[in-house]
N, C-alpha and C positions, 0 to 999 in steps of 0.2 A: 504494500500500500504506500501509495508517495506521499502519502501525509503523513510517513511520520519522519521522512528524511530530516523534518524540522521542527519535528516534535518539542514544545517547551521553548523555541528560539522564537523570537520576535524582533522582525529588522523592520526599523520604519524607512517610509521611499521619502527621499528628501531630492532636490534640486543639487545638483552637482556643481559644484563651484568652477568656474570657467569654459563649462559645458557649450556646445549647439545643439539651440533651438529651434528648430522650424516653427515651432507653433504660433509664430508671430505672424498673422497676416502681413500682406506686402511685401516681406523682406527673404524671401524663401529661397529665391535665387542669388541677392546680395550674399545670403550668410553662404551660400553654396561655392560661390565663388571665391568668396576670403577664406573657405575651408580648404578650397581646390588652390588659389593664389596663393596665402599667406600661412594656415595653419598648418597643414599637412605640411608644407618646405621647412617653416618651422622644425618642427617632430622629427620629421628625415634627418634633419642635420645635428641633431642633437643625439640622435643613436645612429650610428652604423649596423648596426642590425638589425633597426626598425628600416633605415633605409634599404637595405638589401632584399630584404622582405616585400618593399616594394617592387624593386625592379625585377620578381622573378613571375 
């Protein structure tokens, strides 16, 4: 039974700090683009094996 994988634990969902969000009308493509432009290049360059990871 998969309820009890977590039997007794109680995690609350909270908002992730620094996260993307689409949920914002309007701006679904802007955030998409700064994720695609700016965040991802970001990340990549900061691990080499997040980067490698992509290029495969």
């Amino acid at each position: 039974d998969h309820r009890n994988a977590a039997a007794g634990q109680i995690f609350s969902l909270d908002m992730a700090p620094n996260s993307v969000d689409d949920n914002y009308d309007g701006c679904t493509k802007e955030m998409a683009n700064l994720v695609k432009t700016k965040y991802l290049e970001k990340e990549k360059s900061g691990s080499r094996k997040f980067e490698k990871s992509w290029q495969e």
